[in-house]
C-alpha positions, -999 to 999 in steps of 0.1 A, spaced: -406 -627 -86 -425 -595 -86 -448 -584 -59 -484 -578 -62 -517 -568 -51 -533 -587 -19 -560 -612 -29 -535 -628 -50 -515 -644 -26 -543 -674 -34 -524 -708 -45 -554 -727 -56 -584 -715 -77 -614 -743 -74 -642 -741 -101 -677 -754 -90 -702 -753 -113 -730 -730 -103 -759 -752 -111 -747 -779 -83 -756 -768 -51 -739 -800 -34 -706 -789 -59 -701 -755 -47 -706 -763 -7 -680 -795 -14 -656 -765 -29 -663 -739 -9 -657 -762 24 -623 -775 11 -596 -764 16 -589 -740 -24 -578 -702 -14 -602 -695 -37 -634 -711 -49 -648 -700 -85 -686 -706 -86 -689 -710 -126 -716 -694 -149 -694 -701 -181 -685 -736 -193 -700 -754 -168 -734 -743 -172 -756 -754 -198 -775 -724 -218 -808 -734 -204 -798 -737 -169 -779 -704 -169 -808 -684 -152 -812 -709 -121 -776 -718 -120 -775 -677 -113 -802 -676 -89 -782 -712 -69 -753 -686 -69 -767 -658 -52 -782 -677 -28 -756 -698 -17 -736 -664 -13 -766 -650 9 -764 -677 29 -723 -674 36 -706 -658 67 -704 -621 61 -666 -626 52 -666 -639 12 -636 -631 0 -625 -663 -9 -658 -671 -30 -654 -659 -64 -678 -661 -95 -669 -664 -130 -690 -651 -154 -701 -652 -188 -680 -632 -215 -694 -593 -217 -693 -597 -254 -722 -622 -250 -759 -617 -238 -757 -629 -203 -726 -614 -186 -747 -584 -173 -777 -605 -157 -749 -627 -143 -735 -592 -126 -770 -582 -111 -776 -617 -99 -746 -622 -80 -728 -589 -69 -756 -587 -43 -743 -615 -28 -707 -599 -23 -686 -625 -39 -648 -617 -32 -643 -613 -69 -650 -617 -103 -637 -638 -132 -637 -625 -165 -639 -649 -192 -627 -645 -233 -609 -605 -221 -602 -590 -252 -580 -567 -233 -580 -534 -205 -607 -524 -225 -634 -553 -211 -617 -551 -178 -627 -513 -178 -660 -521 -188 -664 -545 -165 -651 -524 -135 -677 -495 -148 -707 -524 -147 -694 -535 -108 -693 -496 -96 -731 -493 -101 -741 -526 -85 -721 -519 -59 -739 -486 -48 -768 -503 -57 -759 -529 -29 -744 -505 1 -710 -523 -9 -678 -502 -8 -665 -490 -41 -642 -516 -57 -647 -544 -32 -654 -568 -57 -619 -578 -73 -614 -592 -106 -595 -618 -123 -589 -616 -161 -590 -651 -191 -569 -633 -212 -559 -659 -241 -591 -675 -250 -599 -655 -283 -573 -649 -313 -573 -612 -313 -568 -611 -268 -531 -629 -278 -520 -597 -290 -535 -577 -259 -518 -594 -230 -495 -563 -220 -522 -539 -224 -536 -547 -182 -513 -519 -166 -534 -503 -143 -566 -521 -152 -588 -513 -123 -596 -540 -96 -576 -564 -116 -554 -584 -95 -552 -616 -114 -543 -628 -150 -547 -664 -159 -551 -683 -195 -566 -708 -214 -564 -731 -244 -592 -749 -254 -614 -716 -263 -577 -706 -281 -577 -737 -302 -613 -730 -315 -608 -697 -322 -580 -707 -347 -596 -739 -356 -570 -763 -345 -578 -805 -341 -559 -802 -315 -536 -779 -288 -513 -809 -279 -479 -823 -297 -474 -861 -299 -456 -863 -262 -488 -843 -242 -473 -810 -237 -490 -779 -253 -481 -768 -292 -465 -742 -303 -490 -714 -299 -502 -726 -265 -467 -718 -249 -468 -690 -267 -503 -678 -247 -491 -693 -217 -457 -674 -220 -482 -640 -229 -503 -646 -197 -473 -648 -175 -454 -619 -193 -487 -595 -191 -491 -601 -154 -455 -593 -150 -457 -559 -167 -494 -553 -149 -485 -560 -117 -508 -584 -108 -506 -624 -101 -498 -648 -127 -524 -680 -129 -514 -711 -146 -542 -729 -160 -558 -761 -151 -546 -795 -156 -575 -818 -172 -569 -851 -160 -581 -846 -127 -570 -885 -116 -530 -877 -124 -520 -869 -94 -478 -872 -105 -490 -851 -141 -503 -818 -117 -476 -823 -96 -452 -818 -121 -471 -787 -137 -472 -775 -108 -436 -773 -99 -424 -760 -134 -455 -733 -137 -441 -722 -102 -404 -723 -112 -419 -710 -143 -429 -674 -118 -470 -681 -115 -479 -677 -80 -512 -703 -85 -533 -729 -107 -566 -730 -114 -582 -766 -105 -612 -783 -120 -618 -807 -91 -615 -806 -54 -585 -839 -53 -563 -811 -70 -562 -785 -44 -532 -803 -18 -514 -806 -47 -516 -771 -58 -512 -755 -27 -484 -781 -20 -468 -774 -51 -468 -730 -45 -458 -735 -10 -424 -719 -4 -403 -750 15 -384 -750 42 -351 -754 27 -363 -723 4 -371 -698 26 -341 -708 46 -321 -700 18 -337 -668 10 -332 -657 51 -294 -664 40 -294 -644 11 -313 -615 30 -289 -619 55 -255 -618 35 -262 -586 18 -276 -566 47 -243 -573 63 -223 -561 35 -250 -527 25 -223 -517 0 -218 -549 -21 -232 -550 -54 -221 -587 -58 -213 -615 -31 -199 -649 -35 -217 -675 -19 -210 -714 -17 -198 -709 -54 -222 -687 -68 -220 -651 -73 -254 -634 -58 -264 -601 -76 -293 -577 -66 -315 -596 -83 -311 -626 -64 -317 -606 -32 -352 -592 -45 -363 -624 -53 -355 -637 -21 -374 -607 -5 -402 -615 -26 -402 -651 -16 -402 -643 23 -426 -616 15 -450 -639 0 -446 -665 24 -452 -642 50 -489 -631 41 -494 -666 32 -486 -671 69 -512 -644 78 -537 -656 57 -536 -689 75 -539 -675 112 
């Protein structure tokens, strides 16, 4: 478990779609660490330039402190990402999702596009964070581990329904439900990229908003997996997901052991424990876990 940038300690990551004003107060008064007002999918193309102006002024209307109220924009490669920007950066949204990344490249751009409306607006320089979509198109598969040092990225996440266009599959699913093949294979990318980038890996959503036992699961095995969060398409997901990337108990106790057996024995490069033999790399994740639970805990004060 690597450690990374602050604003990605979020477990949850609610879409609302930004032409629903009812939607995005019912998201952004529940309980996701962060709530992703959506421009993209969600929107229609003729209701893209009010679902913008609902955006910005649901953000004006907000507490002064946004950062947990996200947008996610349309892809820069297309013709509306940069009246999505000047619509909504006003408003100070925490952050920015970047739909169909082709690679650092976009997120360069994008960072380049956020610098300007942010003097424009009297914000700070690099207030407005950014996660990246980084599987969605053929050619971003083979881009994942170019994000190292991307500026203001502190998320990766994936999908695989724009994937399966792009390579005109029927379908991304095997017979039993799980993901084919090459859907893994973008999952495994995503986590791998944010690994070598620094930043926090985001598992994608799980459709069937109504199986409760199916994201629970998910949950679990992306988190054994090493994501630190989901993405959620409806507000009856979020317990689960925050549930689900919630250190336990037993967990951190466990951790506090480990912690605790090798600063009593400084010198050790191995220790034996209940029938295990603990290595350094056992002790860093364990750090990592108490770390992380431990701005989780000061996130929630």
């Amino acid at each position: 478990m690597t450690d990374t940038p602050d604003g990605c300690n979020a477990r949850s990551w609610l879409f609302a779609p930004g032409d629903s004003e009812r939607k995005m107060e019912k998201a952004a008064a529940g309980a996701a660490d962060i709530v992703l007002f959506d421009l993209e999918d969600a929107v229609a193309e003729a209701e893209k330039p009010e679902a913008r102006r609902r955006i910005a002024a649901f953000l004006a209307a907000q507490p002064p402190d946004r950062s947990r109220l996200w947008v996610r924009i349309n892809p820069l490669q297309g013709p509306h990402a940069l009246e999505d920007l000047a619509a909504v950066v006003p408003g100070r949204p925490g952050g920015i999702m970047l739909p169909k990344s082709r690679g650092r490249a976009d997120v360069e751009r994008l960072d380049r596009c956020l610098s300007g409306l942010e003097a424009a607006a009297g914000m700070a320089q690099g207030a407005t964070r950014v996660i990246a979509l980084v599987t969605e198109t053929a050619e971003a598969m083979f881009t994942t581990g170019t994000y190292a040092g991307a500026p203001r990225l502190v998320a990766m996440t994936w999908g695989a329904e724009d994937l399966a266009d792009a390579v005109g599959a029927a379908d991304n699913r095997n017979a039993d439900g799980s993901y084919a093949f090459t859907y893994e294979l973008a999952r495994s990318f995503c986590l791998l990229g944010a690994a070598a980038a620094g930043v926090a890996p985001i598992e994608t959503i799980h459709g069937d908003f109504r199986d409760e036992a199916g994201l629970r699961r998910r949950a679990q095995q992306a988190r054994r997996a090493g994501f630190r969060g989901m993405l959620a398409i409806h507000p009856a997901q979020v317990d689960v997901i925050n549930e689900a990337f919630t250190p336990s108990a037993e967990e951190l106790s466990a951790a506090r052991e480990i912690v605790d057996l090798f600063a009593a024995n400084p010198g050790a490069g191995t220790i034996g424990h209940q029938g295990v033999m603990l290595d350094r790399p056992h002790l860093a994740r364990a750090r990592a876990l108490l770390r992380l639970a431990a701005r989780a805990s000061t996130k929630g004060d």
